[in-house]
Z-matrix of the N, CA and C atoms (Angstrom, degrees):
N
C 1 1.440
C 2 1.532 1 111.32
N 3 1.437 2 127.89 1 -63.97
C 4 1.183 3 119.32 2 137.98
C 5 1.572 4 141.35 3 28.36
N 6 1.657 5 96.37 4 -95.47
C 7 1.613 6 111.85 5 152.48
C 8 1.701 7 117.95 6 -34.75
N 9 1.175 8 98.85 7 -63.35
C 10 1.458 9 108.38 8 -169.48
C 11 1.924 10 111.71 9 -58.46
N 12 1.377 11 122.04 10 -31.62
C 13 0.769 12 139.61 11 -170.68
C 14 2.026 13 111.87 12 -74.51
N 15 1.834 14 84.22 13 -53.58
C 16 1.888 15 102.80 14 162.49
C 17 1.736 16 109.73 15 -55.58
N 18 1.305 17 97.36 16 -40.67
C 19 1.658 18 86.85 17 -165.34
C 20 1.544 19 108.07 18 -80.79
N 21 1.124 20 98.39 19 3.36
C 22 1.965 21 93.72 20 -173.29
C 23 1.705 22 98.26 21 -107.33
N 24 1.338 23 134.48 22 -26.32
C 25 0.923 24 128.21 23 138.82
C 26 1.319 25 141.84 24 -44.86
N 27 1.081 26 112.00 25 -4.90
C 28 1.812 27 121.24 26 -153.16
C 29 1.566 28 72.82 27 -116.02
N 30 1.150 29 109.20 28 -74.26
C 31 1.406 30 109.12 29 160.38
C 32 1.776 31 142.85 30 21.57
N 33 1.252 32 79.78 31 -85.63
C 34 1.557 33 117.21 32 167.78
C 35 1.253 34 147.81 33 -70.78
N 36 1.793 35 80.90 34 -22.73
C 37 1.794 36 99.70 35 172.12
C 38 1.491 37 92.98 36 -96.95
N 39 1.093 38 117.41 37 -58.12
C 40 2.149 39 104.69 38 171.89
C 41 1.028 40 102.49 39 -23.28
N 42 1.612 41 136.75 40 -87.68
C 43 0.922 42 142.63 41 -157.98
C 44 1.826 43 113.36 42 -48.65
N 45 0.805 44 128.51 43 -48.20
C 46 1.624 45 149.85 44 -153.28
C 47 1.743 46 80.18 45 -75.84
N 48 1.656 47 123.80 46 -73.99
C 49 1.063 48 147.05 47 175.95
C 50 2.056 49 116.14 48 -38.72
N 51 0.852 50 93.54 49 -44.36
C 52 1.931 51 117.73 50 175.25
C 53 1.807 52 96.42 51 -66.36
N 54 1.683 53 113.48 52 -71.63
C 55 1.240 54 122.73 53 173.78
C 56 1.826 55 110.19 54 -36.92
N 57 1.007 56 111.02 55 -61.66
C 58 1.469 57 132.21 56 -174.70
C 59 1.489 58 114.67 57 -23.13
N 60 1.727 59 81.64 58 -61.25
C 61 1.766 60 107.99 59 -166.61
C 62 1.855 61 88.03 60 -80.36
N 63 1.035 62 119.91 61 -76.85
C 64 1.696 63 116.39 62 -172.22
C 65 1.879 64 97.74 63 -34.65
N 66 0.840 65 142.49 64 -46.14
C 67 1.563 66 134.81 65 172.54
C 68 1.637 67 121.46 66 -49.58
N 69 1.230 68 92.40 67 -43.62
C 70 1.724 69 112.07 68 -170.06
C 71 1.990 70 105.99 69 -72.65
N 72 1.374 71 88.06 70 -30.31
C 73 1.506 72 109.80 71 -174.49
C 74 1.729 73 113.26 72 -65.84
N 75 2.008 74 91.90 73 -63.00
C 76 1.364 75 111.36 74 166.11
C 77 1.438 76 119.23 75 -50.59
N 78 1.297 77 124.83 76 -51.86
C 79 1.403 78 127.38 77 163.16
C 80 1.913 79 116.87 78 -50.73
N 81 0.865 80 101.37 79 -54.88
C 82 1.833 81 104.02 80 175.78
C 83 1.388 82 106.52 81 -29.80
N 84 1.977 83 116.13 82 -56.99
C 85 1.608 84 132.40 83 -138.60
C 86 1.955 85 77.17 84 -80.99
N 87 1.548 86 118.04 85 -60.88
C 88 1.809 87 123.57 86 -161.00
C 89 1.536 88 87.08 87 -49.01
N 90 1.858 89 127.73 88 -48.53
C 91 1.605 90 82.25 89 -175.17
C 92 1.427 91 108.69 90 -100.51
N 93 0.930 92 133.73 91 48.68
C 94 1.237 93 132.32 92 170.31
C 95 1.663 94 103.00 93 -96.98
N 96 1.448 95 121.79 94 -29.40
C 97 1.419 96 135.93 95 -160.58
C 98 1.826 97 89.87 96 -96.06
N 99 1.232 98 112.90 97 -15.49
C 100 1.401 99 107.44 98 -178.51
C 101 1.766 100 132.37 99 -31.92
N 102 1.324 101 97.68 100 -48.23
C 103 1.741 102 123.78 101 -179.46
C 104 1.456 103 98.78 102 -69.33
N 105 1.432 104 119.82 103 -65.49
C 106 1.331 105 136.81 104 179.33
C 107 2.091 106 110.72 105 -32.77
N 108 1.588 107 92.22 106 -59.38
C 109 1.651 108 94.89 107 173.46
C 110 1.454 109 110.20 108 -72.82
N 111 1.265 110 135.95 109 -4.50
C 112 1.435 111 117.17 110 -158.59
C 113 1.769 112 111.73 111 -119.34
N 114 1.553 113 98.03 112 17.94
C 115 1.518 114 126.10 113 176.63
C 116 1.281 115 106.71 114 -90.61
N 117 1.674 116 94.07 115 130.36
C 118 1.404 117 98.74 116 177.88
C 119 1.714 118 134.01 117 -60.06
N 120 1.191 119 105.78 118 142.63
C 121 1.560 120 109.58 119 -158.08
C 122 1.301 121 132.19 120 70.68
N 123 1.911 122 110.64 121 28.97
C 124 1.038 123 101.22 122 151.17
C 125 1.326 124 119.22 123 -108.79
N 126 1.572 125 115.40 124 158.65
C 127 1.617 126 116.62 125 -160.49
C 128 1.071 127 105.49 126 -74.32
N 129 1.479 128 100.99 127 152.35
C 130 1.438 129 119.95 128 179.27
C 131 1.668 130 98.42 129 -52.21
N 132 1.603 131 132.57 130 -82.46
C 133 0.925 132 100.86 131 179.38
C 134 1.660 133 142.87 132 15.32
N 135 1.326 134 79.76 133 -86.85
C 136 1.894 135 87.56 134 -173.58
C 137 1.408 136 106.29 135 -47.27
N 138 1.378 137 125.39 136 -39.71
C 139 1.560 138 136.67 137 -149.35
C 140 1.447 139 83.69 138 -77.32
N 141 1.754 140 134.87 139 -32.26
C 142 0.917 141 118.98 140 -163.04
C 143 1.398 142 128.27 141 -99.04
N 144 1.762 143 92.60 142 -5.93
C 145 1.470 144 101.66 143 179.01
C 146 1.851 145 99.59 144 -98.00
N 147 1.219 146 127.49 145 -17.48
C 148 1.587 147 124.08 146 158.65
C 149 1.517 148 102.52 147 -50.95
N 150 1.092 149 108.68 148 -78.91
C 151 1.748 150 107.05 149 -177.40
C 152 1.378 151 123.29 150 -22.00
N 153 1.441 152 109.87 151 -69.07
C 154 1.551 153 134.03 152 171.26
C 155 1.384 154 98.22 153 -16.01
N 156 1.865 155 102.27 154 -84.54
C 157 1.114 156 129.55 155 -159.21
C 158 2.113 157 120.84 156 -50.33
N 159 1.395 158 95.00 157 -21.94
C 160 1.167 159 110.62 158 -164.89
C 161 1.810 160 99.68 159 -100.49
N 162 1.799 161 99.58 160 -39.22
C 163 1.735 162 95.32 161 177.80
C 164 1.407 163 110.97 162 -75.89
N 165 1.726 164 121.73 163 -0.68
C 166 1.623 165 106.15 164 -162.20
C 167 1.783 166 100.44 165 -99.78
N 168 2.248 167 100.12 166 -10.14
C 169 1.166 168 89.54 167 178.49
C 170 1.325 169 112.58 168 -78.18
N 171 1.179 170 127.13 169 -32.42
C 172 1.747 171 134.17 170 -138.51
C 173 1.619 172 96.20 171 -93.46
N 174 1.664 173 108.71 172 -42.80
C 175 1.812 174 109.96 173 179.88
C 176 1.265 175 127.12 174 -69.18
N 177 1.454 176 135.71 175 137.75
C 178 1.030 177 123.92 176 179.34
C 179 1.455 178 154.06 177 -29.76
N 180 1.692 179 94.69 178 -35.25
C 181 1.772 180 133.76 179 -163.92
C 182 1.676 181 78.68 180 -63.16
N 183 1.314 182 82.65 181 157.74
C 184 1.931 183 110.44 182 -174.40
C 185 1.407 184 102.67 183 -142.64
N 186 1.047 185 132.52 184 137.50
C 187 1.621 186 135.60 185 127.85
C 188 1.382 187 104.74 186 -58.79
N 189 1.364 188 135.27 187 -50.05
C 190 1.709 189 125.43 188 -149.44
C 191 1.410 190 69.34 189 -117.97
N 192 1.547 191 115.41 190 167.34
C 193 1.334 192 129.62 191 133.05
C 194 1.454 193 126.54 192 -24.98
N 195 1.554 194 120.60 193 147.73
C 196 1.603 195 108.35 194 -170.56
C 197 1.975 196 95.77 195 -84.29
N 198 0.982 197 150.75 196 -46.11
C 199 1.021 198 139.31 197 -172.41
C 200 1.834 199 108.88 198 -56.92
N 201 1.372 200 125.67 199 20.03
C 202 1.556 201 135.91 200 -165.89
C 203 1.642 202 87.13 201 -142.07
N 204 1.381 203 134.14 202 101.13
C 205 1.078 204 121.79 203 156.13
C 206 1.725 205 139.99 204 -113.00
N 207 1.788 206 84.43 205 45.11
C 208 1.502 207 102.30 206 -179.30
C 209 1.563 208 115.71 207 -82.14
N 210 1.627 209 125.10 208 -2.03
C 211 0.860 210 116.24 209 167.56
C 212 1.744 211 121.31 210 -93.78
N 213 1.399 212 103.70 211 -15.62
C 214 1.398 213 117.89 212 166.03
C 215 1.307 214 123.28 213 -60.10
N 216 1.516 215 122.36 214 -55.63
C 217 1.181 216 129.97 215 137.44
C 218 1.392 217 125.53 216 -21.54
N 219 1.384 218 137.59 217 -79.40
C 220 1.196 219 136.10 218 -176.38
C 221 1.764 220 100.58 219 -39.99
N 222 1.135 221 117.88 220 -76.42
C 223 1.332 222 135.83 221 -179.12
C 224 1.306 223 127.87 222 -3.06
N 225 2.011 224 79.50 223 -68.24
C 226 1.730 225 99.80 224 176.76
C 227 1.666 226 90.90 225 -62.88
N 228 1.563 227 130.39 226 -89.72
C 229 1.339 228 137.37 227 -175.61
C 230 1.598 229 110.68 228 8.76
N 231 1.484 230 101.32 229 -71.88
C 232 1.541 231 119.74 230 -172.84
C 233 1.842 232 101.97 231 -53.34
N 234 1.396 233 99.51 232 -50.41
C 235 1.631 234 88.05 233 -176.29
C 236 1.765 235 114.08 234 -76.61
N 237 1.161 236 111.36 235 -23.57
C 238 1.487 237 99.64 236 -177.83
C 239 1.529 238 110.95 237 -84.02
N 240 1.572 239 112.81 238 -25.19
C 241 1.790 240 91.15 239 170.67
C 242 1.523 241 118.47 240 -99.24
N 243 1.262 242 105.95 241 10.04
C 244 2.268 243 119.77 242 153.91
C 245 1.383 244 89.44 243 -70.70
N 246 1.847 245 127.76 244 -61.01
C 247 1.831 246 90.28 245 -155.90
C 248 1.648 247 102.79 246 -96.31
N 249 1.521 248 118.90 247 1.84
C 250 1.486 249 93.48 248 151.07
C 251 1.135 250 131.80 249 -90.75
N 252 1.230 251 116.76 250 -4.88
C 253 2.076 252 112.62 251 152.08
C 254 1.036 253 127.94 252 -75.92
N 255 1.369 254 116.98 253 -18.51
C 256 1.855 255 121.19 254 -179.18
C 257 1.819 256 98.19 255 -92.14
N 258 1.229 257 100.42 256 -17.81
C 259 1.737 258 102.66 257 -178.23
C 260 1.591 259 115.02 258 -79.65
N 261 1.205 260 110.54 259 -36.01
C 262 1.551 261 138.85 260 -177.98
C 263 1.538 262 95.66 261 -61.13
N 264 1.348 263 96.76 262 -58.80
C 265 1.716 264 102.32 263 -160.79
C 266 1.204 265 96.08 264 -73.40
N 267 1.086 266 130.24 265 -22.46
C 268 1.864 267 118.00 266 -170.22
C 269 1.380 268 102.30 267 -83.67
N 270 1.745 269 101.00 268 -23.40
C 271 1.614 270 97.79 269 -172.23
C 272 1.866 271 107.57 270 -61.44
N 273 1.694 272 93.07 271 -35.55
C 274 1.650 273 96.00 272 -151.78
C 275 1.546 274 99.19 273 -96.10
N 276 1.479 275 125.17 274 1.33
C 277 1.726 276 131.21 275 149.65
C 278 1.415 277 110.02 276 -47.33
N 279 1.816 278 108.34 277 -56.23
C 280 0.865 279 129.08 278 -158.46
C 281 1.810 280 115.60 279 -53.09
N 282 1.874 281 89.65 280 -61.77
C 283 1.376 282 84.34 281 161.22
C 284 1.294 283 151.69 282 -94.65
N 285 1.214 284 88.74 283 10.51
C 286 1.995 285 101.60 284 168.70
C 287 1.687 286 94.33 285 -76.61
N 288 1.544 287 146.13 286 -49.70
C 289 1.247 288 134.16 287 -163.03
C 290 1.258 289 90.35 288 -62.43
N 291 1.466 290 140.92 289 -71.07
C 292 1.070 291 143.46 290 -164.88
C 293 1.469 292 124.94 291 -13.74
């Protein structure tokens, strides 16, 4: 019983630990896109899903419990490939007017 008990812990910290790093990661890329969103003429939109994405990591509020950070994950995910598709597309507006 024991065992079973170690291995679900062992478990859990991978997982918890795996989550951790994919968050830390996701967070790195939103401010890396920082400069990118804060150019003129890009849509509010995007500006608003950077924000979102960045206030839902740093504030307390949870969907899941804070020791569960699969909703943090999703979050960031969802917002960083919204402002790299709205970024893309503005890029390639950009140069078709051109």
């Amino acid at each position: 019983m024991e065992s079973l008990w170690t291995t679900l812990g062992v478990v859990a910290v991978v997982v918890v630990v795996v989550l951790v790093v994919v968050a830390l990661f996701l967070v790195v890329k939103l401010v890396r896109k920082h400069r990118q969103v804060h150019q003129p003429g890009t849509p509010v939109p995007t500006k608003v899903a950077y924000w979102v994405s960045l206030a839902y990591t740093v504030f307390p509020f949870d969907l899941l419990p804070d020791p569960v950070y699969f909703d943090d994950v999703v979050v960031l995910t969802s917002g960083l490939v919204y402002v790299s598709r709205s970024l893309t597309k503005k890029a390639r507006d950009d140069r078709r007017e051109a």
